[in-house]
N, C-alpha and C positions, 0 to 999 in steps of 0.2 A: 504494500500500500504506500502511495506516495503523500497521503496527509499524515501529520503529524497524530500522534496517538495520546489521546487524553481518559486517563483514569478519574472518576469522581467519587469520594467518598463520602459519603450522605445518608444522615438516617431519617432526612424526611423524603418521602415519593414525591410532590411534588415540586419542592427543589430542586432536585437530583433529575428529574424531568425536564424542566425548564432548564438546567443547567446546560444537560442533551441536547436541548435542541437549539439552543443561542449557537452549541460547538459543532452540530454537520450540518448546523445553516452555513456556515461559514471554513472556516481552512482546517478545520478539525475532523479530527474522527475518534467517537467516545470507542473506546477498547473494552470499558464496562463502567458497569454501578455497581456499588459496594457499598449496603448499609450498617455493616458494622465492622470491625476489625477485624475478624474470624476470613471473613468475605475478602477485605481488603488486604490481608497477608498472602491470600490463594490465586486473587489475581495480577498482585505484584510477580508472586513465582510463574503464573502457567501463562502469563500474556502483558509481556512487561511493558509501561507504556515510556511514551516521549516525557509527560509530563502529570504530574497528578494535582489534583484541584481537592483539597479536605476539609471537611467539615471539625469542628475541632471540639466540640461538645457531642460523644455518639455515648447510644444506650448498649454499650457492650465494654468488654473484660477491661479494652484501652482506650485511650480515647486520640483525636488527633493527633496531638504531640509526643505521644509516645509510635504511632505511626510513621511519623517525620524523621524521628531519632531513626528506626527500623531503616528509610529510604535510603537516608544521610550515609549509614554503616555499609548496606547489601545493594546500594541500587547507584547512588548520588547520579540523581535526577533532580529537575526541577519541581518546585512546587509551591502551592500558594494554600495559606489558607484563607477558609471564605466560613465566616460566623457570625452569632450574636454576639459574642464576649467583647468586648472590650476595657474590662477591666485592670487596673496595675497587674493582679497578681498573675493570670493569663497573656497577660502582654510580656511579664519578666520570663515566662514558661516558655513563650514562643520564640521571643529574640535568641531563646538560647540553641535553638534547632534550625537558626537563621533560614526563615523561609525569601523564596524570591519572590512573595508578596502577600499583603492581609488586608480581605476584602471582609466591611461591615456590612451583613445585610440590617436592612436589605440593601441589591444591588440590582443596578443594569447591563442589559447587554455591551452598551460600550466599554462600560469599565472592568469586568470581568473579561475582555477580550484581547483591550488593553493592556490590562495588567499582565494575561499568558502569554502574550506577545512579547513584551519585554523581560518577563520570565525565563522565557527561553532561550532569548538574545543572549542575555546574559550572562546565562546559566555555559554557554558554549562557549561565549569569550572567554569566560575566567575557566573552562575547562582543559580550551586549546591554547592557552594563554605559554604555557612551559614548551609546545613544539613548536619548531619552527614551521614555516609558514609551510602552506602545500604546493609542491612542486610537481607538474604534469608529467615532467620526465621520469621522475621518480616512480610517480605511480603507476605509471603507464607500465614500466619495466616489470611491473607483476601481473599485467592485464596479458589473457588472449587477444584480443580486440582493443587499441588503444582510444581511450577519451581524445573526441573532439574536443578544437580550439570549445566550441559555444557548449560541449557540456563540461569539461572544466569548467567556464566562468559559474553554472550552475552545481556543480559540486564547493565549488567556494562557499558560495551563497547560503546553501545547504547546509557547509559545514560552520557556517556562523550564526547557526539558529536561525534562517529568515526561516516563515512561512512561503507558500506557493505563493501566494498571491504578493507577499513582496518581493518575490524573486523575480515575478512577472512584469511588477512596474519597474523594479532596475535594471532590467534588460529589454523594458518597450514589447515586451511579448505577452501572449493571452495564458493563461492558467492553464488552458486545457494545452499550448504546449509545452507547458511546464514539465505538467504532469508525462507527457511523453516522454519526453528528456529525462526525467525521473525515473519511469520503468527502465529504460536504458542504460541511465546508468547502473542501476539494481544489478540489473541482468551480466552486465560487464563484471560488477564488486562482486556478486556471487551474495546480492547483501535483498533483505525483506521488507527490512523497516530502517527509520532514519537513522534510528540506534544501532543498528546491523551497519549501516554506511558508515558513520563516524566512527566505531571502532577497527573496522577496515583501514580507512583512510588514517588514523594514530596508526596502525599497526606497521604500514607501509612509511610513514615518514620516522619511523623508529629503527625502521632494517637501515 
């Protein structure tokens, strides 16, 4: 799949609903709903996403921040939480699990979109922050099939957390061939998901 993968953890349905569909209206694709931590341990293991969005007050064993800590250790993925709380002592809880962002509900589609957008951005730079930069030759030397000039610039893109759609207005190109270029590249990496691709592309600028 070429959209980015968003897990939501949510113990209420019509939340976690709304949540859904603000994200495959748009450059997302939910990989699941998780109403409690049991759920959202299971889907971290069997279908790991690009990004997770949590609810930080759940009616089970853990609750978000203990979630977060789990991510942080087994996954270090992006992620935001999205709650009622706003209080010191839940604020002191949550700074400590440094999420890449905290949404009060209630909320809007902009700013929950917003907010994963630059969540992710971010999350990439400070991740590919230590290798040097991506070099075509390089990678190419491990490909059957070597990357085009135009999907290189799209593997960059890519690999700096953009979504399709602003991959599409930095290259003056429509989504839908983004997403082409996208399969393609896939297909070349030998990679599924964005996470498949970017640990490729570390792996290749590490040899």
């Amino acid at each position: 799949m070429t959209k980015l993968k968003v897990l939501i953890v949510e113990d209420e349905p019509v939340i976690a609903e709304n949540v859904s569909v603000y994200l495959d209206n748009n450059d997302f694709e939910v990989s699941g709903i998780a109403y409690d931590s049991d759920e959202a341990m299971e889907q971290l293991r069997q279908n790991t996403p690009d990004a997770v969005i949590l609810d930080i007050n759940l009616e089970s064993g853990q609750d978000g921040i203990d979630i977060a800590t789990h991510i942080n250790t087994a996954y270090q993925l992006p992620f935001l939480f999205l709650t009622s709380y706003s209080d010191k002592n839940t604020l002191e809880r949550a700074k400590k699990v440094k999420p890449s962002g905290y949404i009060v509900k209630p909320f809007n589609e902009k700013t929950l979109l917003a907010s994963l957008e630059i969540a992710i951005s971010n999350h990439a730079a400070e991740n590919n922050h230590d290798l040097p930069k991506l070099n075509p030759d390089k990678i190419n030397r491990h490909l059957v099939t070597p990357l085009s000039e135009r999907e290189f610039e799209l593997v960059q893109l890519s690999y700096e957390g953009n979504t399709n759609t602003q991959i599409a207005e930095r290259l003056f190109i429509s989504v839908n061939t983004v997403k082409t270029h996208l399969k393609n590249i896939y297909l070349k990496l030998d990679a599924s998901t964005r996470i498949d691709l970017t640990k490729r592309l570390r792996e290749f600028m590490r040899r």
